[in-house]
N, C-alpha and C positions, 0 to 999 in steps of 0.2 A: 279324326282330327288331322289339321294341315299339317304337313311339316314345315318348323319354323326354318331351317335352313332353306326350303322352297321358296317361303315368303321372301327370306329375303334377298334370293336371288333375282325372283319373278314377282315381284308387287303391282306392276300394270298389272302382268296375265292374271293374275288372281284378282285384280279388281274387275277385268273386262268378263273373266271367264263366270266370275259368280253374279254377275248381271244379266247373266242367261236365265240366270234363278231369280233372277227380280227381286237381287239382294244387292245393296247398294255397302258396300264392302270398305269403299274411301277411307272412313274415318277409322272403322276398327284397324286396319291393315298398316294407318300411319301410327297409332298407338302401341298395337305389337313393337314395330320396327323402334320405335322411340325406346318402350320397356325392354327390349331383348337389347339392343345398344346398353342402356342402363347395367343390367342383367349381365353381359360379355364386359364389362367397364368395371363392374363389383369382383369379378372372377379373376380376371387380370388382377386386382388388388391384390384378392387374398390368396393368388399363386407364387408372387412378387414376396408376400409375408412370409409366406409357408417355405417358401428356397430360400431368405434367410434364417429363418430361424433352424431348418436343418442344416446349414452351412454351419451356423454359430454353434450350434452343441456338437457337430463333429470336432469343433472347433475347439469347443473346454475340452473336451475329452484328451484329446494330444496336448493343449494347454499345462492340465494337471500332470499325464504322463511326464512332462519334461518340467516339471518343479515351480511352474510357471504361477502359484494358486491365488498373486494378487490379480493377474490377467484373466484368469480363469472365471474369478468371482465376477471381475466388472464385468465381463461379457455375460456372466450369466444374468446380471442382475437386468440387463438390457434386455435378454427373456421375455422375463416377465412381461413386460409392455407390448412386447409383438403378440405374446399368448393373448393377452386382452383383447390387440386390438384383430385377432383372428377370429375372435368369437364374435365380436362387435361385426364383422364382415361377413360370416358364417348366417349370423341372423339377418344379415341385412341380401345375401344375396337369396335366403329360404323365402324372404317376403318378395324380391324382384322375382324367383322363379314362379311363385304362386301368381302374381299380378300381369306373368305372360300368358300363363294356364288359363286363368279366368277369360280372358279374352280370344284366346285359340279357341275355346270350346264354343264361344258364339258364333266362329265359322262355318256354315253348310260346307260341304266337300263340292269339287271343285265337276264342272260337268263334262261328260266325254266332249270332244269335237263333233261330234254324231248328234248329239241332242239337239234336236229345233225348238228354235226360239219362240216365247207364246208365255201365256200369260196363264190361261185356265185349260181345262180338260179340252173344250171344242178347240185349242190349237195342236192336239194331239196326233200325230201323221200315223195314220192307218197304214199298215206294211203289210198284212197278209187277213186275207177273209177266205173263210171253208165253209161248206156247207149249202143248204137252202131254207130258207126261213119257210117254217112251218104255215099254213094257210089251215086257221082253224075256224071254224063256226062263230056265227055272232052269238050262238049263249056259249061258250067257251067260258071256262071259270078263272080267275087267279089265283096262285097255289094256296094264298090264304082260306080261301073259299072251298079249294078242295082237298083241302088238309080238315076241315067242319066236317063236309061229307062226306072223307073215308076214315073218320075220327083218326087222322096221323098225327096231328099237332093240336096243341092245347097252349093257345096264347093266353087265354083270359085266367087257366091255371095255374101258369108261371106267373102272372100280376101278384095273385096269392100270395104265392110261396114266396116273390122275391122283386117283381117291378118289373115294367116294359120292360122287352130286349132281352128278356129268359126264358123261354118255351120250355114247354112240359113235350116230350115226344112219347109217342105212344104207339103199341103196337106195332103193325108193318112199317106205322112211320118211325119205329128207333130200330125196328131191322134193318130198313134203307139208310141208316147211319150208320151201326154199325158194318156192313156189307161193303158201303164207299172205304169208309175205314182201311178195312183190310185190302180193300182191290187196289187200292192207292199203295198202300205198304207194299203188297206185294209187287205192284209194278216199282214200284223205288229199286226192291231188293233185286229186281231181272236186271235193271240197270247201273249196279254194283252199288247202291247205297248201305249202308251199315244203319241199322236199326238203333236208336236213342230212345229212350224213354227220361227225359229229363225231369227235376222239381219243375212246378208250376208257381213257385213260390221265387224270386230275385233277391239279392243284395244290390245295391246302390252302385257297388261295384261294376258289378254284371251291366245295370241298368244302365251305365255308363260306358259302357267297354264297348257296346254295339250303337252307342246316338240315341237311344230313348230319353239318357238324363243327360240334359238337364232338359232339352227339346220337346220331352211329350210329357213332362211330368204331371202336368195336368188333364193327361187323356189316359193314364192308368192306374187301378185302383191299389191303394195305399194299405197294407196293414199297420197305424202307426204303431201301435205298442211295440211290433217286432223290427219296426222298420225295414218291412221287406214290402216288393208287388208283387201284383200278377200278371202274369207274363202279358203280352198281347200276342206274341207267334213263341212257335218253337225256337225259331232264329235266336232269339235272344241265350236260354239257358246253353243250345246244342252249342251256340259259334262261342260262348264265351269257357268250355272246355278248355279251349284251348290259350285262353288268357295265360300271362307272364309265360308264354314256353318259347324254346327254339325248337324250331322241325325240320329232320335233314329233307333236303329237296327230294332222294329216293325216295321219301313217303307220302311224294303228292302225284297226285290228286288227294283231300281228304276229303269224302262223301261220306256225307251221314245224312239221315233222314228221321222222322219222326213226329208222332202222332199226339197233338196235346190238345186239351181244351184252351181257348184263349179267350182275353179279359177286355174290354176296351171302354171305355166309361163314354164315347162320343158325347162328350159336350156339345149342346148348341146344335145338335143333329132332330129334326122334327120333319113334319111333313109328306103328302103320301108315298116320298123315295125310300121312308125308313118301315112300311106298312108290312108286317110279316115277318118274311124270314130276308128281306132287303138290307136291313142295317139291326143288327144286335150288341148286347153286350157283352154275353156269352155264348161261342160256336166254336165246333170244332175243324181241326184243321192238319193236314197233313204237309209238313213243311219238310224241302231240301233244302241241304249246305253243302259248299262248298270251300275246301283253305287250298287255293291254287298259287303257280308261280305265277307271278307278273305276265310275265311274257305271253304266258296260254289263257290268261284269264278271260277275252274276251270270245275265243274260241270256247271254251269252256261255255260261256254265255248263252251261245248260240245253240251248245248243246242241250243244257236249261230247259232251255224254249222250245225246242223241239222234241222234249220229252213231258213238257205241259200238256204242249200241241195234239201229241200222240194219247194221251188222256180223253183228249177232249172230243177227237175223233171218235175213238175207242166206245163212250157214253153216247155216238150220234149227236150230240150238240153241233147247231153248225154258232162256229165263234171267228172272231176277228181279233187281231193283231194288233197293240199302238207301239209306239213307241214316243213315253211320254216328253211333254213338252220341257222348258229350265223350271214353267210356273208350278207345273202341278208334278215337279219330282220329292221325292222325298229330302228329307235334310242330310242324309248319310250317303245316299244314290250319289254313283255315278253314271250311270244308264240305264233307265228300268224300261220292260216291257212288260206292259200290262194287258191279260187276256178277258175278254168278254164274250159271254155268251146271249145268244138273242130269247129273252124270256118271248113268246107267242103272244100267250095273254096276256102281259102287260104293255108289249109292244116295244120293248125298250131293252136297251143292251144294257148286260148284266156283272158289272169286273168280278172275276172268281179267283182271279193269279196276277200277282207281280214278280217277275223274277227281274234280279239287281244286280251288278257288280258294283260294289261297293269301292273297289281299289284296293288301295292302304290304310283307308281315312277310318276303319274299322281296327286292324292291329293296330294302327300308331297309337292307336285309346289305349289297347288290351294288351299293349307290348309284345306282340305276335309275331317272332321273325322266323325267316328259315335259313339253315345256309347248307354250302355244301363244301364236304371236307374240312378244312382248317381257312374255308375264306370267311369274310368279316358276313355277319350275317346280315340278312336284309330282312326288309317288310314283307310277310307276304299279302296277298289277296284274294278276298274274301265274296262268296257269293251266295245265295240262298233265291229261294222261290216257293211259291206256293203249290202243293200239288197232290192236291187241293184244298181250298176251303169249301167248306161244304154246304153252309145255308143257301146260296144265290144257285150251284149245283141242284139241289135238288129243287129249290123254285123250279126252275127251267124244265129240270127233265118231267116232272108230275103236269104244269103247264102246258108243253110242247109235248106229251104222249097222251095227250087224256083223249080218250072216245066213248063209242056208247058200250064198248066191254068195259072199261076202266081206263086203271091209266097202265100202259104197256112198260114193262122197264125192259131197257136196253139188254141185247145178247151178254155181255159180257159179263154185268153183274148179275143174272141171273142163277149163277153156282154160287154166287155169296149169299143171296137174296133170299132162295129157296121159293123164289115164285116167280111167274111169271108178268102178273098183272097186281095190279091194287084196286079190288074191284067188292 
């Protein structure tokens, strides 16, 4: 969430800045300023109130001391009318605070200087490609196909048990899950991450605290009785730990990582982009965080990103770089970079990672600050990344290794894996 002192110092920049978002900001941003006017206009009132009416009862008090008790009464009886009308103003400035609220929270965060302008994914500027795209045979399989043939996956079993977008894994194919799993974790922990194991279960709170609510509430699934979700990343439960707290700056970086199943209900998502293990609604995923200072946070970023990167080499995937456009950023982003891998067989780059710097626009939700020693505390900022998710992962790597042995896995997971081939 913005901060309203920012708005209203900077009301251009936040209208021109969030039209890199292809968010047309004019109208809410005059409304803020008109309700927060409103809102500083009520407070003024009932501080004007509240200094009388503590002036007046200092005021009986020495009144009655000095024998004074017909003076003492008339001023108290005057009281009473300020008591009234500070509750009458109390209520009236809890509704102005709420009616700034409501419409702060329909702000996107605000985009770095960095981000290029663009509308959809193809205005997404490619900053770094590794690797060589694999040259396979024209009967090459896609991994749906050869997840059938090495019985790894069982889509038509998950329809069963639960509807498109829930795979049954099987065999070597839930070894090569659990194996990623831990190769991930353990590369987090080389890289000083602190291991999370969070609920997969939200409060509204939570869901709030990180930009899912009110923004995706329709793309995550609801338990209503309890009224809680499910998650869609680890981001959510790990970064909002740290909700209502103050953190002395000596303890940042904070890294933490962690391993969750995630939920995503993809509304409106069909067609042969979602055929397999391309688009689900439940896959698991290995997410980093970060609660940084202002100031290193997009150094921090960079570190992120090249600890994805190092993943991605690591699996032999050759993947490429974006850095996305205002159109196709998140609503809490404030600079993502999103990593893709080149599936073979389907011919087509594959996103596996986004890592974000979110800013402030994440604690100002979860009331997140940190200070140091006795100064006033501030915001900090907040980052996370994928690393990895794993259904488009192993598309690629069963895709991009299969031959007439099998399909080869990568050196690296191969001491997780306990094989060499899937054959």
């Amino acid at each position: 969430m913005l901060e309203i002192a920012y708005i209203r110092q900077n009301s251009e920049d936040v209208i021109t800045r969030l039209a890199i978002k292809n968010f047309d900001a004019a109208t809410t941003v005059k409304e803020i300023l008109t309700l927060d006017e409103k809102k500083r206009s009520v407070q003024t009132k009932l501080d004007d109130v509240l200094a009388q009416l503590n002036k007046a009862s200092k005021e009986i008090g020495d009144l009655y001391k000095a024998g004074k008790k017909q003076e003492a009464d008339d001023l108290k009886g005057k009281t009473t009318a300020w008591k009234e009308e500070i509750t009458k103003l109390e209520a009236e400035l809890k509704n102005a605070e709420q009616a700034v609220q409501d419409k702060l929270v329909v702000l996107p965060n605000l985009p770095n200087s960095a981000v290029p302008k663009g509308k959809t994914p193809e205005d997404n500027a490619v900053v770094f490609t590794h690797g060589d795209i694999p040259q396979l045979p024209e009967s090459a399989l896609p991994h749906w196909e050869l997840a059938k043939k090495y019985d790894l996956i069982d889509f038509e079993l998950g329809v069963k048990i639960s509807g498109a977008g829930f795979p049954v894994y099987k065999g070597k194919g839930a070894k090569l899950q659990r194996a990623l799993i831990n190769f991930f974790l353990d590369k987090a922990a080389e890289a000083g991450y602190i291991e999370i194991e969070p609920p997969i279960l939200i409060n509204k709170d939570s869901g709030f605290g990180t930009g899912q609510l009110p923004d995706k509430e329709g793309q995550m699934y609801h338990v209503t009785l309890d009224d809680l979700y499910l998650i869609p990343t680890a981001e959510v439960p790990i970064t909002n730990i740290y909700r209502d707290s103050i953190v002395e700056e000596d303890a940042l970086p904070i890294k933490n990582c962690g391993y969750t199943p995630c939920f995503r209900r993809e509304a409106g998502s069909y067609g042969k982009d979602v055929r397999g293990l391309n688009r689900l609604h439940q896959f698991d995923k290995v997410e980093i965080v970060q609660i940084q200072h202002p100031d290193k946070s997009y150094q921090t970023l960079e570190e992120m990103r090249e600890h994805v990167a190092g993943l991605l080499k690591t699996l032999e995937l050759p993947f490429r770089t974006l850095k996305l456009c205002g159109g196709d950023m998140s609503f809490a982003s404030a600079l993502t970079y999103d990593m893709e891998v080149f599936s073979a067989a389907q011919k087509r780059w594959l996103e596996v990672s986004s890592v974000s710097n979110f800013e402030s626009f994440q604690s100002n939700r979860m009331k997140l600050r940190i200070k140091k020693g006795k100064d006033k505390p501030r915001l900090a900022h907040t980052l996370n990344g994928s690393a990895l998710a794993l259904p488009r992962i192993v598309a690629s790597l069963l895709e991009n290794n299969q031959s007439d042995k099998g399909i080869r896995m990568p050196k690296a997971i191969v001491p997780y894996t306990g094989f060499e081939y899937i054959n």
